[in-house]
PLY file of the C-alpha trace (Angstrom):
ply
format ascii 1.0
element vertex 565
property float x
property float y
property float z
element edge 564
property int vertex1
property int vertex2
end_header
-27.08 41.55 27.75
-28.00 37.85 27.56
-24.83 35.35 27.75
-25.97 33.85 24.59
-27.07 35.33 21.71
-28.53 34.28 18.26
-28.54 35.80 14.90
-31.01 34.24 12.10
-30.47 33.93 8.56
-26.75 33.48 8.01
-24.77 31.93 5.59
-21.10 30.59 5.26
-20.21 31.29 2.29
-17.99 28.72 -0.03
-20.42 26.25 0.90
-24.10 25.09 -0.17
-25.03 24.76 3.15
-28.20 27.56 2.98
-28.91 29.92 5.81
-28.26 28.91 9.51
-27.97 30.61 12.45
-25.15 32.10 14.51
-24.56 31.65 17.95
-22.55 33.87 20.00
-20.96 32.61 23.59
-18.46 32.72 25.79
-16.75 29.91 24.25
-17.34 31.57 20.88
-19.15 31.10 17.75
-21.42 28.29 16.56
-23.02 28.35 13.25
-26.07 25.80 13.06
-27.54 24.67 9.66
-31.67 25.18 9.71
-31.93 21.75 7.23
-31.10 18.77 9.46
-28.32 16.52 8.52
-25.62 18.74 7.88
-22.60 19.69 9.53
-22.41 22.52 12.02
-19.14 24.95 12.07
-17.64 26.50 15.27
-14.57 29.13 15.88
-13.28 28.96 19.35
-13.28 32.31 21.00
-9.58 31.73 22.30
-8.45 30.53 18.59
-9.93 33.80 17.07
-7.08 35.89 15.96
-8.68 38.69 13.43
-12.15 39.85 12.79
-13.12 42.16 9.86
-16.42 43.40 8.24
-16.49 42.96 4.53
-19.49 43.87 1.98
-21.23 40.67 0.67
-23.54 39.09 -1.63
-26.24 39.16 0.70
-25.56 42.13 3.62
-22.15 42.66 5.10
-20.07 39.36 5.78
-17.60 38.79 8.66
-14.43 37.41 8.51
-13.10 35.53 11.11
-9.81 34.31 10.96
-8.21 31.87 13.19
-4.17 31.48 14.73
-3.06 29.15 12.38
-4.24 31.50 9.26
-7.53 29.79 8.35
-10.96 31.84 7.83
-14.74 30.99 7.49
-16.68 33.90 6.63
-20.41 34.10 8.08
-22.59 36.25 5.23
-26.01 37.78 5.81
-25.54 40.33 8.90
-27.55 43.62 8.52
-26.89 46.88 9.74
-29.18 45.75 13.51
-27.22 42.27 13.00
-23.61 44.48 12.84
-24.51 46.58 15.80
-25.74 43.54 18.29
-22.90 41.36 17.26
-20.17 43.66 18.07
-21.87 45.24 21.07
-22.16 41.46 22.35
-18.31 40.79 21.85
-17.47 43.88 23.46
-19.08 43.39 26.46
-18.68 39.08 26.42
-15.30 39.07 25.41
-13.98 42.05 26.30
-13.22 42.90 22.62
-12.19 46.32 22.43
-9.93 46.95 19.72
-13.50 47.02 17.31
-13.89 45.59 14.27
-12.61 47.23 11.17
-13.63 47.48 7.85
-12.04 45.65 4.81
-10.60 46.57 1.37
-12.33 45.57 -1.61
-11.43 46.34 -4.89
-14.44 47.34 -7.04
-12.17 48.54 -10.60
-13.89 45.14 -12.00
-10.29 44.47 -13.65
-8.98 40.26 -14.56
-5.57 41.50 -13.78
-3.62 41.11 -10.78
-1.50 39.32 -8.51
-1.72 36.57 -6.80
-0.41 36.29 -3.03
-0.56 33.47 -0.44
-1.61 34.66 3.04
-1.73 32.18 5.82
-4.05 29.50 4.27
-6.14 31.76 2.13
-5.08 32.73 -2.07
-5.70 36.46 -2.71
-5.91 37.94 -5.88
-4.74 41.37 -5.63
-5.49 44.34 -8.07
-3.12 47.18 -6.58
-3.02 47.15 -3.06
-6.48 46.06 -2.68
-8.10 42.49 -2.40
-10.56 41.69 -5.24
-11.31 38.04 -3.66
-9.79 35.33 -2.17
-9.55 31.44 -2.10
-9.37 29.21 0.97
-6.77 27.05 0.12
-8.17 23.86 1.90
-11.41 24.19 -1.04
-8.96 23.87 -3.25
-8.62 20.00 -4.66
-5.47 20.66 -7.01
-3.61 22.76 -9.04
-2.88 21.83 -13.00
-0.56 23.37 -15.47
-3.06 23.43 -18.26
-0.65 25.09 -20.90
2.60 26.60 -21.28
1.89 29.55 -18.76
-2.11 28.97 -17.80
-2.81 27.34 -13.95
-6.28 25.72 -13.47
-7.31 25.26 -9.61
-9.77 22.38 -9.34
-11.93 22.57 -6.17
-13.76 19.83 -4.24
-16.76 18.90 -5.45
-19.51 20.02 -2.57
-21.89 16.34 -1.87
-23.71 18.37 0.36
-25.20 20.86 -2.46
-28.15 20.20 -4.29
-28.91 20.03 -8.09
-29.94 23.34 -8.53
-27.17 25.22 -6.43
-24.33 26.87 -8.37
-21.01 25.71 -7.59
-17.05 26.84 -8.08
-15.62 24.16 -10.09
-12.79 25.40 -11.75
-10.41 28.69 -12.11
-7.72 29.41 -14.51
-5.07 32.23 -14.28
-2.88 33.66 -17.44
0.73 33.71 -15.98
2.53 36.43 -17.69
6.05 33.51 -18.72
6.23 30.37 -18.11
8.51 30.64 -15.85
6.13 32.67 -13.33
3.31 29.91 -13.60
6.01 27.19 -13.15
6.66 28.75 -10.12
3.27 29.80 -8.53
2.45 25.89 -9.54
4.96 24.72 -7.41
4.14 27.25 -4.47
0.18 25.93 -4.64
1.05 22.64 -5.07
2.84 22.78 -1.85
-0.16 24.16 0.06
-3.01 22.05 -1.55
-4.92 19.04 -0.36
-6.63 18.00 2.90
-4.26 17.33 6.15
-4.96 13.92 5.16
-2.30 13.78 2.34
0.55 13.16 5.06
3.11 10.49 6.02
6.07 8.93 4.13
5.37 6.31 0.70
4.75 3.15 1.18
5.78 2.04 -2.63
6.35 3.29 -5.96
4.97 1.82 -8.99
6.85 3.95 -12.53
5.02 4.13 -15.34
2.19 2.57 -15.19
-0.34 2.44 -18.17
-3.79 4.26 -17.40
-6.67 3.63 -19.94
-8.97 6.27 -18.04
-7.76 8.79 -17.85
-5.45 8.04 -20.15
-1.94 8.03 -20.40
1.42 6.79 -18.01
1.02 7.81 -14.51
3.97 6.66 -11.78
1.55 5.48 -9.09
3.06 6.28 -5.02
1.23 4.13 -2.08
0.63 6.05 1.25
-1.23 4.52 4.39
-3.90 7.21 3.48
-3.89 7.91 -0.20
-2.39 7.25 -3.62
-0.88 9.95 -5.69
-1.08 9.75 -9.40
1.85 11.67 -11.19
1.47 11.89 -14.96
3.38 14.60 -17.33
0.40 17.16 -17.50
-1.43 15.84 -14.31
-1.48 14.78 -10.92
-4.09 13.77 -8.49
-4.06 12.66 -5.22
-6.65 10.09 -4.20
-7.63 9.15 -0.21
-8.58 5.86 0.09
-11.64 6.39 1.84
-13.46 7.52 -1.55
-12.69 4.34 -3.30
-15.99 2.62 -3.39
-15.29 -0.62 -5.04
-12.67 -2.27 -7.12
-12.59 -4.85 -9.82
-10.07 -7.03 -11.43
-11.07 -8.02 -14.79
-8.86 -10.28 -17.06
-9.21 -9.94 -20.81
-10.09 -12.01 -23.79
-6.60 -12.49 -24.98
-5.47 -14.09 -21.57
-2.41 -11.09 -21.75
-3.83 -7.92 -20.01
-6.42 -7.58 -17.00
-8.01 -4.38 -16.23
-8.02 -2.78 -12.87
-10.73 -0.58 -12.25
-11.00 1.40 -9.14
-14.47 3.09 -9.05
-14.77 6.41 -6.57
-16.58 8.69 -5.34
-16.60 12.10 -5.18
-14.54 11.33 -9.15
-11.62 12.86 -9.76
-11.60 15.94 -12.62
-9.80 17.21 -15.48
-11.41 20.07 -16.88
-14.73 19.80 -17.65
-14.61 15.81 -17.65
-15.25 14.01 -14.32
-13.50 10.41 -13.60
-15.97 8.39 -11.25
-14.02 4.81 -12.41
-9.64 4.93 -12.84
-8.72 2.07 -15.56
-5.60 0.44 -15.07
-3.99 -1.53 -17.57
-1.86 -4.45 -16.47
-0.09 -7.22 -18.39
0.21 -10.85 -17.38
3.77 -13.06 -18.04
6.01 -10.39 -17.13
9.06 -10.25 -15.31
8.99 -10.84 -11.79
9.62 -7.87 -9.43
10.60 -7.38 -5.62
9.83 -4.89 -3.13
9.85 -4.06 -0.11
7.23 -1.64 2.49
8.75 1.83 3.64
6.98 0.79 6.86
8.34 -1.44 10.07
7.09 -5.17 10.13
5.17 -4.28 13.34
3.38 -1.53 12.36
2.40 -2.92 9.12
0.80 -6.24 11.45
-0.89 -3.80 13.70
-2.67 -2.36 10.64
-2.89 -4.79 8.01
-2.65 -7.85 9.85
-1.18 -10.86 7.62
-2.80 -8.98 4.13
0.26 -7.11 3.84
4.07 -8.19 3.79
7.07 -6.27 4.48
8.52 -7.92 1.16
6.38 -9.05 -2.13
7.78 -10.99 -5.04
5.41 -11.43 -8.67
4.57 -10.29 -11.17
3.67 -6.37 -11.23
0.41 -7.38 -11.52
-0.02 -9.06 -9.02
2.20 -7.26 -6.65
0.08 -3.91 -7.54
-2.97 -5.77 -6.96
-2.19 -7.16 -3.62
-0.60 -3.95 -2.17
-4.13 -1.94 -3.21
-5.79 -4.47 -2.03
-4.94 -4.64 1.50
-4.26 -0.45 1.40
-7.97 -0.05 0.47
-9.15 -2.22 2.60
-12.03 -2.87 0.03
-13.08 -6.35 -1.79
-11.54 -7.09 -5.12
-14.58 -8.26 -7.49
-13.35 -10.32 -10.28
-15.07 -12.74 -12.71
-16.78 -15.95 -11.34
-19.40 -17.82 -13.13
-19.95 -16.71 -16.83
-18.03 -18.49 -19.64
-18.37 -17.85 -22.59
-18.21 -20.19 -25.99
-14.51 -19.17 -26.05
-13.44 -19.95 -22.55
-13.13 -16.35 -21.92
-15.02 -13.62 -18.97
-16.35 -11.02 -20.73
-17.99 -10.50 -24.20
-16.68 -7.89 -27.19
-19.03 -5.57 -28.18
-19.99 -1.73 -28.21
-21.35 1.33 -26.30
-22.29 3.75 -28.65
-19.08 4.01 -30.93
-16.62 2.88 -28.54
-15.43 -1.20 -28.73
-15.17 -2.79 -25.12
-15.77 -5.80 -23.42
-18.45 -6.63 -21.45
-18.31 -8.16 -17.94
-21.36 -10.38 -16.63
-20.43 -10.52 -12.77
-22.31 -11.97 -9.96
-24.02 -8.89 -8.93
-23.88 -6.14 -11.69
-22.63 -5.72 -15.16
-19.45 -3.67 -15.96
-18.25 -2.74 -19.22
-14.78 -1.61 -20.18
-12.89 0.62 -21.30
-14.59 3.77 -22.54
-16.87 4.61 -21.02
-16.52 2.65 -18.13
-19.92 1.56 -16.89
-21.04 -0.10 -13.99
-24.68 -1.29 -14.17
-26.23 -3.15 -10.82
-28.74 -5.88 -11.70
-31.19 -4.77 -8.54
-31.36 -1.40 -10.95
-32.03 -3.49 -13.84
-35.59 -3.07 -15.03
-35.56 -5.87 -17.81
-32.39 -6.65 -20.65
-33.95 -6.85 -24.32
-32.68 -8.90 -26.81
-32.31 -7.31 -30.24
-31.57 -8.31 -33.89
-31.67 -12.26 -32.86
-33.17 -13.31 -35.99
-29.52 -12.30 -37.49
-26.58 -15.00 -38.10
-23.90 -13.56 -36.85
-24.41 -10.70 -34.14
-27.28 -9.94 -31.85
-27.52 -6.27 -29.75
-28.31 -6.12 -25.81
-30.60 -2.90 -24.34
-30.26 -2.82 -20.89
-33.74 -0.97 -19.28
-32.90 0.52 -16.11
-35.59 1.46 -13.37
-34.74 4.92 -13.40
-35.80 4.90 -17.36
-32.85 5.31 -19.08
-31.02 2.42 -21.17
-27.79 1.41 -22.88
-27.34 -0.59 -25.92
-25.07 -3.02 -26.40
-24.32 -3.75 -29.98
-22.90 -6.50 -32.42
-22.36 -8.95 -29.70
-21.24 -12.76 -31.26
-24.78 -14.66 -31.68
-22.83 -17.73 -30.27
-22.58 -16.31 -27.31
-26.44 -16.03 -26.98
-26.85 -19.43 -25.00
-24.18 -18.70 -22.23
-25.59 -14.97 -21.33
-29.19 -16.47 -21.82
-28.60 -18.88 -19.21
-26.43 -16.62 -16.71
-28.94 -13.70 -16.48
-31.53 -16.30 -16.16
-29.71 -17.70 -13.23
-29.26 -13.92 -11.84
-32.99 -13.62 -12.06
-33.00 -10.84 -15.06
-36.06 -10.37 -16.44
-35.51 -10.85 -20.36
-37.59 -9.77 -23.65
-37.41 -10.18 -27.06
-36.30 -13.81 -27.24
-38.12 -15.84 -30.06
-39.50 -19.02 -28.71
-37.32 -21.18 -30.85
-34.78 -19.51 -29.62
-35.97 -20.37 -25.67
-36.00 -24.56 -27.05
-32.84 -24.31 -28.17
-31.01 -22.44 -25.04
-32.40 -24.74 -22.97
-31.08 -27.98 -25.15
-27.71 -26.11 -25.20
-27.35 -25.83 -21.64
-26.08 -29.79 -22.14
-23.27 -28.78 -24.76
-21.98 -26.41 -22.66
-21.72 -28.70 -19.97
-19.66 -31.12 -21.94
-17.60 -27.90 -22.83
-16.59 -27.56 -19.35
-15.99 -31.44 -19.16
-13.85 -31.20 -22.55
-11.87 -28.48 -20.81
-11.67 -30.45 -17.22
-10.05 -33.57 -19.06
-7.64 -31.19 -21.12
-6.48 -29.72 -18.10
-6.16 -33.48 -15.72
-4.06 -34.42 -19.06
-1.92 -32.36 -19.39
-1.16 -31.94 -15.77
-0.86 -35.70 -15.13
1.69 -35.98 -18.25
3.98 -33.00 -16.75
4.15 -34.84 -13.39
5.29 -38.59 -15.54
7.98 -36.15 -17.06
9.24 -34.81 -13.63
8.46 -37.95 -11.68
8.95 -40.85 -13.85
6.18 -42.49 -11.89
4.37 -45.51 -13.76
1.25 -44.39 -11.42
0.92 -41.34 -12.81
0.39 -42.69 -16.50
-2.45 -45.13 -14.85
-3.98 -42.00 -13.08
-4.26 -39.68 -16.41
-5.78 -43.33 -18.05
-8.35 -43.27 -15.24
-9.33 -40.02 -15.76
-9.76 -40.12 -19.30
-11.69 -42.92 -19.19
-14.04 -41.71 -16.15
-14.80 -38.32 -18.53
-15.08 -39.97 -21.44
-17.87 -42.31 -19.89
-19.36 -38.82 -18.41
-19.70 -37.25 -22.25
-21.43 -40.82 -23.27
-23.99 -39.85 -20.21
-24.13 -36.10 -21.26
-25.10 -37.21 -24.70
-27.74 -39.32 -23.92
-29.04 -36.62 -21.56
-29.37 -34.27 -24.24
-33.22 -35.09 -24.72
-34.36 -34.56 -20.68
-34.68 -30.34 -20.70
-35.71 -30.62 -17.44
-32.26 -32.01 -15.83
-30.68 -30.12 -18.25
-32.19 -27.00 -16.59
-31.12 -27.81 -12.96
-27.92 -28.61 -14.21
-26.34 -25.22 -13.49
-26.01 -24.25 -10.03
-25.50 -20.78 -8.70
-22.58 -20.65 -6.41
-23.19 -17.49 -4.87
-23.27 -13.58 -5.34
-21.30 -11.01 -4.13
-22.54 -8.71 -1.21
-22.65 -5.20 -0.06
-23.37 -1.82 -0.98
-25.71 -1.52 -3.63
-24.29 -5.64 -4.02
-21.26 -4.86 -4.32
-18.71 -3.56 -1.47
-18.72 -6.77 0.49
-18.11 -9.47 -1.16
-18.31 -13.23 -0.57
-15.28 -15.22 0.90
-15.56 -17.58 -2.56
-14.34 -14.27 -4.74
-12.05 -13.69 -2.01
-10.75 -17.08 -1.85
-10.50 -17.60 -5.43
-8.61 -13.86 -6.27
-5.98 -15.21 -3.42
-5.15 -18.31 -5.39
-4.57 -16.22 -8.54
-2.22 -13.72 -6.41
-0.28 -16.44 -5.87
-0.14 -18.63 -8.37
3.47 -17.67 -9.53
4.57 -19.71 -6.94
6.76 -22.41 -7.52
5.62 -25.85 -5.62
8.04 -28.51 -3.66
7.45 -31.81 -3.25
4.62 -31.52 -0.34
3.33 -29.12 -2.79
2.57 -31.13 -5.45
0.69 -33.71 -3.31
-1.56 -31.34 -2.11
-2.14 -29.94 -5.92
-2.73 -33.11 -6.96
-5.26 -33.60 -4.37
-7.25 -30.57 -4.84
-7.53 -31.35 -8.77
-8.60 -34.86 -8.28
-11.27 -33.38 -5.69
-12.03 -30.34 -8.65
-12.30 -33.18 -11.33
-14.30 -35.25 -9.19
-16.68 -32.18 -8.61
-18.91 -32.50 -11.77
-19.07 -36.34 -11.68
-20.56 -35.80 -8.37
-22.91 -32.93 -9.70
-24.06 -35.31 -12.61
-24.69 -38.83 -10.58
-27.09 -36.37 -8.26
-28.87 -35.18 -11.45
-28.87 -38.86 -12.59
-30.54 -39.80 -9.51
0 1
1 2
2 3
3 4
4 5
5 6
6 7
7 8
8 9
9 10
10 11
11 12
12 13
13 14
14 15
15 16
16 17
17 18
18 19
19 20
20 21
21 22
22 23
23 24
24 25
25 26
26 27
27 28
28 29
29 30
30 31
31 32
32 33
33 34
34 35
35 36
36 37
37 38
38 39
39 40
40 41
41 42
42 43
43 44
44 45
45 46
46 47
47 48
48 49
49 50
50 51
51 52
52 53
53 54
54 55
55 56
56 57
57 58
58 59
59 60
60 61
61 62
62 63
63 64
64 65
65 66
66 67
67 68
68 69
69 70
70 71
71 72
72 73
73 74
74 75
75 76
76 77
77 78
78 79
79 80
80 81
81 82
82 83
83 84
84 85
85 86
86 87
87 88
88 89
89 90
90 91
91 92
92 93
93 94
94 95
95 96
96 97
97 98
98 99
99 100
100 101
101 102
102 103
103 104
104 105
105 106
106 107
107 108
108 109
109 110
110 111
111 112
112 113
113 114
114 115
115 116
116 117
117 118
118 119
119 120
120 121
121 122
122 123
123 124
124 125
125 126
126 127
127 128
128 129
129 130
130 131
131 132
132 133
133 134
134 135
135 136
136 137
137 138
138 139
139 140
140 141
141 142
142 143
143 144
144 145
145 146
146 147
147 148
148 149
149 150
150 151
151 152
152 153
153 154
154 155
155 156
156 157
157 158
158 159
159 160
160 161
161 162
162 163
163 164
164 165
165 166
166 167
167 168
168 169
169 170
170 171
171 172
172 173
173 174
174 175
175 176
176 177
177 178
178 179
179 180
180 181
181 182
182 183
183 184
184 185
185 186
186 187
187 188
188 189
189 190
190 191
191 192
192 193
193 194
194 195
195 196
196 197
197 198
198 199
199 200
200 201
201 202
202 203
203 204
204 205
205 206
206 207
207 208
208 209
209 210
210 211
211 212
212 213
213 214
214 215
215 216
216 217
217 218
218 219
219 220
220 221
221 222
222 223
223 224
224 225
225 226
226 227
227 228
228 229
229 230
230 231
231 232
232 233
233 234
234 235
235 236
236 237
237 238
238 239
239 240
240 241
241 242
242 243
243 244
244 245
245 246
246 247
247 248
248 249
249 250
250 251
251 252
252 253
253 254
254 255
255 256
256 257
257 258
258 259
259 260
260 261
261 262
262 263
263 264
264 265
265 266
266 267
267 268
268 269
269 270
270 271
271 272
272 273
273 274
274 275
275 276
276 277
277 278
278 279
279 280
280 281
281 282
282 283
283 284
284 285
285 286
286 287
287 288
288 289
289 290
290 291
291 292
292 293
293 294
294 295
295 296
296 297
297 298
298 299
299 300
300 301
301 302
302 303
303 304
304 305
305 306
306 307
307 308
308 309
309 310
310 311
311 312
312 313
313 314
314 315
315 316
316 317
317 318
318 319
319 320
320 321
321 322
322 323
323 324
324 325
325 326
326 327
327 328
328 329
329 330
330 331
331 332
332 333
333 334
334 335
335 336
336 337
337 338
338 339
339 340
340 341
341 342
342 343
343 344
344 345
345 346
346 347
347 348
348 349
349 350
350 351
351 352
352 353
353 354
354 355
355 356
356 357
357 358
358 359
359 360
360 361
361 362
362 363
363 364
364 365
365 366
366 367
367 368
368 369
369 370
370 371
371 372
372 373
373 374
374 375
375 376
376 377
377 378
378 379
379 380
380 381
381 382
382 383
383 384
384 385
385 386
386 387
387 388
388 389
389 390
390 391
391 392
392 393
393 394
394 395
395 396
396 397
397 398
398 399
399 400
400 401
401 402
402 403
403 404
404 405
405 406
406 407
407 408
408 409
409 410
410 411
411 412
412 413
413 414
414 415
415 416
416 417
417 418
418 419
419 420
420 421
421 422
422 423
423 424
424 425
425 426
426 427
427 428
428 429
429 430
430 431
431 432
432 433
433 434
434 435
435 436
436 437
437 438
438 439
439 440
440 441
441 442
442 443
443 444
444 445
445 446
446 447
447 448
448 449
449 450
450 451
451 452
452 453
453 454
454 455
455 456
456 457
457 458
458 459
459 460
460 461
461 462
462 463
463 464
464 465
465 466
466 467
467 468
468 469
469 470
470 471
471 472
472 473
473 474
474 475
475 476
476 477
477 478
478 479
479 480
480 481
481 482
482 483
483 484
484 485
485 486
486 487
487 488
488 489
489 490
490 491
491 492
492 493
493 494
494 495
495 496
496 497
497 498
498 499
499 500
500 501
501 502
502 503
503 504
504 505
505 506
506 507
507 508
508 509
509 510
510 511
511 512
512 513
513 514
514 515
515 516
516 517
517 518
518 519
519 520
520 521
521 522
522 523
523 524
524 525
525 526
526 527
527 528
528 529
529 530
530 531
531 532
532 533
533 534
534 535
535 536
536 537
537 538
538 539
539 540
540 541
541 542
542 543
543 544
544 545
545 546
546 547
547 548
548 549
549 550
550 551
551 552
552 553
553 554
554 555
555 556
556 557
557 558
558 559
559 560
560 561
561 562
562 563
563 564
């Protein structure tokens, strides 16, 4: 007999994979898929411990199961297949002791027990098997009612849209006490070898708009586990695909969305985006790494301290941050009327707020959407010729759209200009309306002048309180009277649409996957500031604050004389 030999048309079965073939050696067995791209699966001969013929779906299957209790079953032998394959072992690796034929119960009965063998889940009925569960396709394990257990499985990203896949399985436990106890016993055994090593930090209570509820969030170097009072999930790191901090309207809560993929599940409802709810002016807190200041350089480098201080928000933030290892996209360019990031309006029936970043749109909190502009066919404007509100479709290339309704009309002239500046292709805008965008792109320039001179005010007048300095008086003087001067030019400016339109400059975009996963330093830059704003300032401090706003007031003056010229 040939040292190698091959076997066509077999399957493994708990995976969309298709048919393969099987390769039998003297090193063992080597299943290869026929479809290119996917993953091949091998059992060392030495790490074989069992094998057993069972009756399949599609000819007899073969169970092999390795020393530390784990199986893969190859499906699809025939009766020539079944006499080759152990005539080939028996002679290759001196197999003698045969291979026997399994159990199966065929009563057809949804009673049982369930038993834990090695790392497979059998469900018994009498002293036969009916089937069985590997327990590393299992994802988690949720108490779904007083005595009912639902076993979530991975999601399979290598199956196709028309394969069939095991989602979900629920088992009746006959008290509670019994499915308390068979919870705790899976929950023990489930989740990849990945979900290892000691907590990094612990984060109680925290208040999740999607999926909703309080979840107590835990830190590992691989993972984050989510523990809520009817569900927990465990979450590697590696499927987080982006992440976004976005601050609200009323200036008190920010939203921290952490968009993944494969999604988490509950049930029937899949969560590709988490929604964290933070608040902003709360007590400080302090804590410190479950991890040696060494090893936490070697990995993190300076991202990551042995000892934070903040606010929660900000502490959570940074610690994701750096665990992730992914950029943090937050709000950069749009303003809107009201100063704030993000405008109110709908999505079907549910209220949210709307986020115009520099490379997609994202809308929170139910559904949360995430909409890249590159997929952006064209945005139409809808209902303009109303007072008071104005609706958004968004036309994607694939063909589908979303509508966003009863957005302020006041708000028209800042998004107008933004997606312009993003290169959106827009429709439905009245050409009155185009005339009168373009002369407001001045007012909202002396907005953000208006805002500049509130802010050197008020800054200059807290440091003649702490300083008593007579310069400091002179200083807000000058500044008042240098912007005030700038609105005089602004106004007379108002007439010239052509500097008006080169007036606002894009900074940048963000980069990456699909435009998003790598962003630019100015994001990164700017989100770092934020972290660690709490921080008070000494003396050297303040110089160099005062510095960097004279340079930041000095910014648009500088902006304006070029447009001048």
């Amino acid at each position: 007999m040939s040292s190698v030999q091959i076997i066509d048309s077999i399957y493994v079965t708990d995976q969309s994979l298709g048919a393969g073939s099987l390769r039998l050696s003297k090193a063992g067995l080597l299943w290869t898929p026929r479809t290119e791209g996917l993953y091949t699966i091998s059992v060392a001969r030495e790490d074989l411990a069992s094998l057993r013929w069972f009756r399949g779906a599609r000819g007899d299957q073969l169970r092999c199961t390795r020393q530390d209790g784990s199986t893969v079953n190859f499906e699809g032998f025939r009766a020539a297949d079944r006499v080759t394959f152990e005539a080939y072992i028996k002679e290759t690796w001196a197999w003698t002791s045969g291979i026997p034929r399994g159990e199966q119960s065929v009563l057809g009965w949804n009673f049982g027990q369930i038993r834990i063998l090695g790392e497979t889940i059998l469900f018994m009925t009498g002293s036969e098997t009916a089937f069985e569960l590997p327990i590393s396709d299992v994802a988690q394990v949720v108490r779904s009612g007083r005595n009912e257990l639902a076993l979530e499985f991975h999601l399979d990203d290598t199956a196709s849209k028309t394969d069939e896949c095991l989602v979900e399985m629920r088992f009746q436990a006959p008290s509670e006490e019994e499915a308390v106890a068979l919870h705790a016993e899976l929950s023990a055994r489930v989740g990849p070898a990945s979900f290892t090593g000691e907590s990094l930090a612990f984060f109680e209570e925290l208040a999740f708009i999607v999926p909703r509820g309080r979840y107590d969030l835990e830190l590992y170097p691989t993972y984050l586990s989510m523990h809520g009072k009817s569900f927990d999930y465990k979450i590697l790191y590696k499927t987080v695909r982006r992440m976004f901090l976005l601050p609200k309207p009323d200036e008190i809560h920010l939203a921290l969305v952490i968009s993944l993929d494969p999604p988490i599940r509950q049930g029937n409802t899949t969560y590709p985006h988490l929604v964290l709810q933070l608040r902003r002016e709360e007590d400080e807190i302090e804590i410190e790494l479950n991890m040696a200041e060494e090893e936490l350089k070697r990995r993190y480098g300076d991202k990551l301290p042995s000892k934070l201080r903040g606010e929660p928000w900000q502490v959570v933030t940074k610690v994701l941050r750096a665990l992730v290892d992914k950029p943090l996209h937050a709000p950069k360019n749009f303003v809107t009327s009201q100063g704030a990031h993000a405008l109110r309006t709908a999505l079907g029936a549910n209220d949210g707020y709307l986020y115009p970043l520099e490379n997609c749109f994202f809308f929170v909190n139910k559904p949360p959407t995430y909409l890249r502009y590159e997929d952006v066919d064209f945005v139409e404007f809808k209902r303009l010729e109303m007072d008071r509100r104005f609706d958004l479709q968004v036309v994607m290339l694939s063909g589908s759209s979303l509508l966003f309704t009863n957005l302020e009309r006041s708000e028209f002239s800042a998004l107008y200009h933004f997606l312009e500046s993003k290169q959106v292709r827009m429709v439905g805008i009245p050409p009155s309306l185009l005339r009168s965008a373009a002369s407001g792109k001045t007012s909202m320039r002396a907005a953000a002048v208006r805002a500049e001179m509130a802010i050197a005010a008020e800054e200059a007048a807290r440091r003649e309180v702490e300083d008593g300095d007579e310069d400091q008086a002179d200083e807000r003087n000058l500044i008042l009277h240098g912007k005030r001067e700038l609105l005089s030019q602004d106004d007379e400016d108002d007439e010239d649409d052509e500097d008006d339109e080169d007036f606002a400059a894009d900074d940048g975009s963000e980069d990456g996957e699909g435009g998003d996963d790598n962003d630019d330093d100015d994001d990164d830059e700017a989100l770092e500031a934020e972290l660690e704003a709490e921080e008070p300032l000494d003396d050297t401090d303040r110089d160099a604050d005062t510095g960097d706003r004279a340079a930041a007031v000095q910014e648009p003056e500088q902006s304006m004389d070029a447009q001048k010229t």
